[in-house]
N, C-alpha and C positions, 0 to 999 in steps of 0.2 A: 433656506433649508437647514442654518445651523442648528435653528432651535430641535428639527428631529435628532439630528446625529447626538445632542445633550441629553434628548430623552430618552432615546435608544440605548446611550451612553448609561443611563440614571437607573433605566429597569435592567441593564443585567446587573447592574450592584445589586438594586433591590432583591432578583431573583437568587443570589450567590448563596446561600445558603440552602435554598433548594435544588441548586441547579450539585453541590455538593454532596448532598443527600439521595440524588440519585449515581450520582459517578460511584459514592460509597457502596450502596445498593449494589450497583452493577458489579464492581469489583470484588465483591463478597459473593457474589455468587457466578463468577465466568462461565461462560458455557465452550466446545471448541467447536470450530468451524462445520457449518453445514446441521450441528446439533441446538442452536441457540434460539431453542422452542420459550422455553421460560423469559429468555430475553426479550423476543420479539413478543409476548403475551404481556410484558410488563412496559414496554412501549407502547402498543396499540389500548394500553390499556389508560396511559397517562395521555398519550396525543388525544382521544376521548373524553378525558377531563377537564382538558385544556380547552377544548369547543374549536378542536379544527376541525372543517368542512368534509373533509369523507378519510377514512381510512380502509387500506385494503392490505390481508397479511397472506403470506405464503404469497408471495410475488413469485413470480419464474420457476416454481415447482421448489422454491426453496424457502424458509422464516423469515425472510425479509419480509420488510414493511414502507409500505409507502400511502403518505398522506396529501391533502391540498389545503391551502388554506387560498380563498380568492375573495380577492377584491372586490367594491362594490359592484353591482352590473354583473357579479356571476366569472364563471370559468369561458374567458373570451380571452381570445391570444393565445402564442405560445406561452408556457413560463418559462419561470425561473428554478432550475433543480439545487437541490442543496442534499450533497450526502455524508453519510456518515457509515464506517463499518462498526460491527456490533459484535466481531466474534475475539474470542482469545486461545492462549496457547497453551501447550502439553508442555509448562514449566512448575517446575515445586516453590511456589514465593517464600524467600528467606528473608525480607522484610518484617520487623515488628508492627508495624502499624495497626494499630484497635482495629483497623477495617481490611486483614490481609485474607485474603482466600479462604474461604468455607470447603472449597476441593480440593484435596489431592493429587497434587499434578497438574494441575489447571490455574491459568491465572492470566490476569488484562498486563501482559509484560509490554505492550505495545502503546497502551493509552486507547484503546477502541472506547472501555469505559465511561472516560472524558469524550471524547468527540458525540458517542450517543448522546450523554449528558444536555453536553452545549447543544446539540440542535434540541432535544429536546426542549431547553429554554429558550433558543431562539427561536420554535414554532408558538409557545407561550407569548412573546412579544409580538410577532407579525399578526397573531390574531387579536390580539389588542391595540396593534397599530392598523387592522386590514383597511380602515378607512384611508387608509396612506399609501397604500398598494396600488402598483398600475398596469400588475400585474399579474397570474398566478404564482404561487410558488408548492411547487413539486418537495416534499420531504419524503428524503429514500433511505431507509434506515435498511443494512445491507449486509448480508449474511456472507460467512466466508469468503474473507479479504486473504487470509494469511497461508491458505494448503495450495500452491500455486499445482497444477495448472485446471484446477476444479474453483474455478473461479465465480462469486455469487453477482459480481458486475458483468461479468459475460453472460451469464444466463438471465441478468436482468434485462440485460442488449437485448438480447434474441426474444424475450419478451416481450421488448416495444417499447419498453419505460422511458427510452429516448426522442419517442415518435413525437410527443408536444413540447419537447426543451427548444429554447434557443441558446440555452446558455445554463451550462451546469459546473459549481463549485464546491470543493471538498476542503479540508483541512485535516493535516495532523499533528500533534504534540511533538516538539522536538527540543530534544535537551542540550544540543550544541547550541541553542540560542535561546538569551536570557530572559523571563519575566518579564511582560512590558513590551516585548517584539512579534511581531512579525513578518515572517520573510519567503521570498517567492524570485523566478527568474523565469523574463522569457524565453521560449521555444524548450528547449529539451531539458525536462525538470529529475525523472527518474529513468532508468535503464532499464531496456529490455532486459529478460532473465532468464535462460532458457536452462538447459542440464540435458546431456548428454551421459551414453553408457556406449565401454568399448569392451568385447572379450576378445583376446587372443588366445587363439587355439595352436598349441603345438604341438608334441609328439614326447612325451615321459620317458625318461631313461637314468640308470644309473650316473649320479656325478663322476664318477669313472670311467665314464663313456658318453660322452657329451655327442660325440661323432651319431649315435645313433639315434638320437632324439632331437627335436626341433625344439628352443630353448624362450618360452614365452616371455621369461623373465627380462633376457637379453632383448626382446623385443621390445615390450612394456619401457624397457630405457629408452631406446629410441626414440618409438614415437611419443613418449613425455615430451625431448629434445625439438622432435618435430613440432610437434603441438605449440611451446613455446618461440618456436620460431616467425610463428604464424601474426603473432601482434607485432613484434620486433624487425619484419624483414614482408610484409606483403599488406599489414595496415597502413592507411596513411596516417604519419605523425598526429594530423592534424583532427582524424575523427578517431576516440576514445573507445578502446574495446580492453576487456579483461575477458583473460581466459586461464581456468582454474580446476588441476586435478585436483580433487579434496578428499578421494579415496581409493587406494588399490589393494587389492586381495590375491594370493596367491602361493603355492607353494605349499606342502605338508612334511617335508623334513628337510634335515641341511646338506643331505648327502640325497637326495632325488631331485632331479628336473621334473618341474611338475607338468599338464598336459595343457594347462591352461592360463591363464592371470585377467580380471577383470579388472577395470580400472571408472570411474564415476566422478564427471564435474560440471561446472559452468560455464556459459558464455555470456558474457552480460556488452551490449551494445545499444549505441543512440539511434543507431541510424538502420532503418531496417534494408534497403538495399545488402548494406554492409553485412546485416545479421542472415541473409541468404548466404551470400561468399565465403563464410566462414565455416559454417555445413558444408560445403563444399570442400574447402581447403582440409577442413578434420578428416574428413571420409577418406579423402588423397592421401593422407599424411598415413594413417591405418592400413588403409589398402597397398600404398608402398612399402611398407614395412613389413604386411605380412608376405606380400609379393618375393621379397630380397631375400626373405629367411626360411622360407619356402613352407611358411603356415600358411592359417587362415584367420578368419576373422568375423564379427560381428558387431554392428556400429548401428545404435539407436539414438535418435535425436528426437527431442520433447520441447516442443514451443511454450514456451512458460507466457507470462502477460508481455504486452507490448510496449514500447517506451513511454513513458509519460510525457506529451510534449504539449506547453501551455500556451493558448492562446493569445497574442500581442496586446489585442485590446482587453479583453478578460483580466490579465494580468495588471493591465495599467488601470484599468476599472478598479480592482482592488488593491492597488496600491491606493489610489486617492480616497476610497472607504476606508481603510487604515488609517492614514491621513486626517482626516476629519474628524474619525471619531478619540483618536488618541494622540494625534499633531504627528508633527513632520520625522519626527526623533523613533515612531514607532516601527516605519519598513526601512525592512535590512532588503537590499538590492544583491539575492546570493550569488555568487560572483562564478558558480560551476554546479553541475547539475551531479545529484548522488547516481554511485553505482546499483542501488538497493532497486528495488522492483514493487509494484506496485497495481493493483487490477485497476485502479482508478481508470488508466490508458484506455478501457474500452471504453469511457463515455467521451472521452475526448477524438477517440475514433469515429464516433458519432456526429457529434455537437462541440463547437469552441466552448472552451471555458477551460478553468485554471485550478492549480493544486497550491495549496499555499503552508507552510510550517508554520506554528505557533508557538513561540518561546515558552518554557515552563522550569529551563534551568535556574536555580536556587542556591547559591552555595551557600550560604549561609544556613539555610535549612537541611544542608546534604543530598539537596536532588540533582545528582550528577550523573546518576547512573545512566547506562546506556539503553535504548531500543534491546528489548528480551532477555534483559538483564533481570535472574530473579531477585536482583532489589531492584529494579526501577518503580519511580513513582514519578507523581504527577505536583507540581506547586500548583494547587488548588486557590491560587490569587489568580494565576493566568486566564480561570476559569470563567469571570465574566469578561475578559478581553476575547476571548473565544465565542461565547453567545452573541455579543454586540456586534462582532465581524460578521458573524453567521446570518444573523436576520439584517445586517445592514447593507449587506450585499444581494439582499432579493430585495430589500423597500428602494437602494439607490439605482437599479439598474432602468434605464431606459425604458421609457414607456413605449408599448408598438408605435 
């Protein structure tokens, strides 16, 4: 089987300037999440050129798109799903590059650009390899990845898009790791991500008189204190949670207690057991506090995506497709799973399969920036190690 993974290997060179030409395309015109009608019209439009087997758009009431390409003897078996998200962000790109933003506010600060890109050429090969298929393979090109908790992979779930997978793989651009790599780890790859809102309500009175008002502000300290207490003194060391106010409001002059303080953050956890108890523990921590100072209170919690956690074999599957097609030197074994969040989670809620990062850092060329950084860019060399991972991980997987 070397000689496919060399020829696999060979067409995403060949495609690289195409496969460039659409990342450019796409980056020049970002659409944001939920809105990326042009997007999805310029995929469905090239996956059509390409001569894959059926295309269907506006998936789950949303622009997505999903295509098949199938092997000789027709659409028998589960496939193999390969996706990619397609939407971008409400940032103003400060990049010069000849191909930066055509909108206003709008820009691919995450790489979705590049990802569509590569499956798009990685659907270009498997239908040029389909005779080498033992499989179907599912291409799910995937609307609002980024406004959590309006998520375009949940609504593709409830959809069904998972009903014929046995095994579904993503990838994304990552600039902690270099050119030439790729890197993945098993079981718990991204963090749940949820966001919570808390008001305290007390009672307004002159600073003068503190005695006759109920002081939210004074409250708002505490249960911050309490709040952090909750990782430090009731998580186990040993299972990873962060919890983050990242914004409080209140107060209208320096001589008035005011009548309220609203406070807004995150909780981000691996383990979802854990990620129930902790709703719990905030509510208590709230609820005590307003209890003590003799306010009140009001405490909403927002379930954002669920952890991203990869499959063992999935995972080791595509380490040795790595392997193959780029030698042994190209997977990074990453040694801890990011805090960041991810919709990817509901396909793995579904069906095993795995989340894998693609090296595209460059210093030499100055691509260091970070994820939604408005100069982040893409090293567009990484670009056919990216397609050849994509289509070589639906032509190498197991036949039923």
């Amino acid at each position: 089987m070397s000689e496919l993974w060399e020829a696999v290997k060979g067409a995403a060179l060949e495609l690289k300037e195409e496969v460039i030409g659409w990342r450019r395309h796409l980056h020049q015109n970002p659409e944001l999440p939920g809105e990326e009608n042009e997007t999805a019209a310029f995929v469905a439009e090239t996956l059509r050129s390409l001569g894959v087997d059926e295309v269907y758009e506006g998936v789950g009431g949303t622009p997505s798109v999903v295509a098949y390409v199938f092997p000789p003897g027709g659409n028998k078996g589960k496939a193999v799903g390969l996706r990619a998200d397609i939407d971008a962000l409400p940032i103003e790109e400060k990049s010069a590059v000849p191909y930066r933003s055509r909108k206003k506010g709008v820009m691919h600060a995450c790489g979705h650009d590049a990802h569509t890109a590569m499956l798009l050429g990685a659907a270009k090969i498997l239908v040029d390899f389909r005779d080498r298929l033992r499989r179907p393979v599912k291409l799910i090109f995937q609307s609002c990845e980024e406004f959590p908790p309006c998520s375009g992979a949940k609504a593709l779930v409830e959809a069904g898009v998972c009903d014929d997978l046995e095994v579904v793989f993503a990838q994304h651009v990552y600039p902690e790791l270099p050119t030439g790599t790729i890197g993945a780890r098993k079981g718990p790859m991204m963090a749940a991500a949820d966001f919570f809102k808390i008001r305290l309500i007390g009672k307004s009175a002159h600073a003068s008189k503190p005695h006759m008002g109920v002081d939210p502000i004074l409250m708002a300290a505490q249960v911050i204190n309490s709040v952090h207490h909750i990782v430090s003194r009731k998580v186990d060391p040993f299972q990873p949670a962060v919890i983050t106010i990242g914004k409080i409001r209140g107060g209208f002059a320096p001589n008035q207690i005011p009548d309220e303080v609203d406070m807004e953050g995150t909780v981000r956890t691996f383990d979802e057991t854990l990620r129930k108890k902790i709703v719990e523990w905030l509510e208590k921590a709230v609820w005590g506090t307003s209890l003590a100072y003799g306010g009140a209170y009001e405490f909403e919690y927002q379930e954002g995506y669920p952890p991203v956690v990869n499959d063992d074999r999935a995972t080791e599957f595509g380490q040795r497709v790595a392997e193959k097609l780029f030698g042994p030197q190209s997977f990074v074994c990453l040694p801890r799973p990011s805090t960041g969040g991810e919709d990817f989670a509901y396909y793995l809620k579904k069906v095993p399969g795995a989340y894998f990062r693609l090296g595209i850092r460059n210093e030499e060329k100055g691509i260091v920036h970070p994820l939604h950084s408005a100069y982040f860019d893409v090293d567009e060399d990484a670009l056919p190690l990216g397609t050849a991972f994509m289509a070589g991980l639906a032509l190498g997987w197991p036949a039923p």
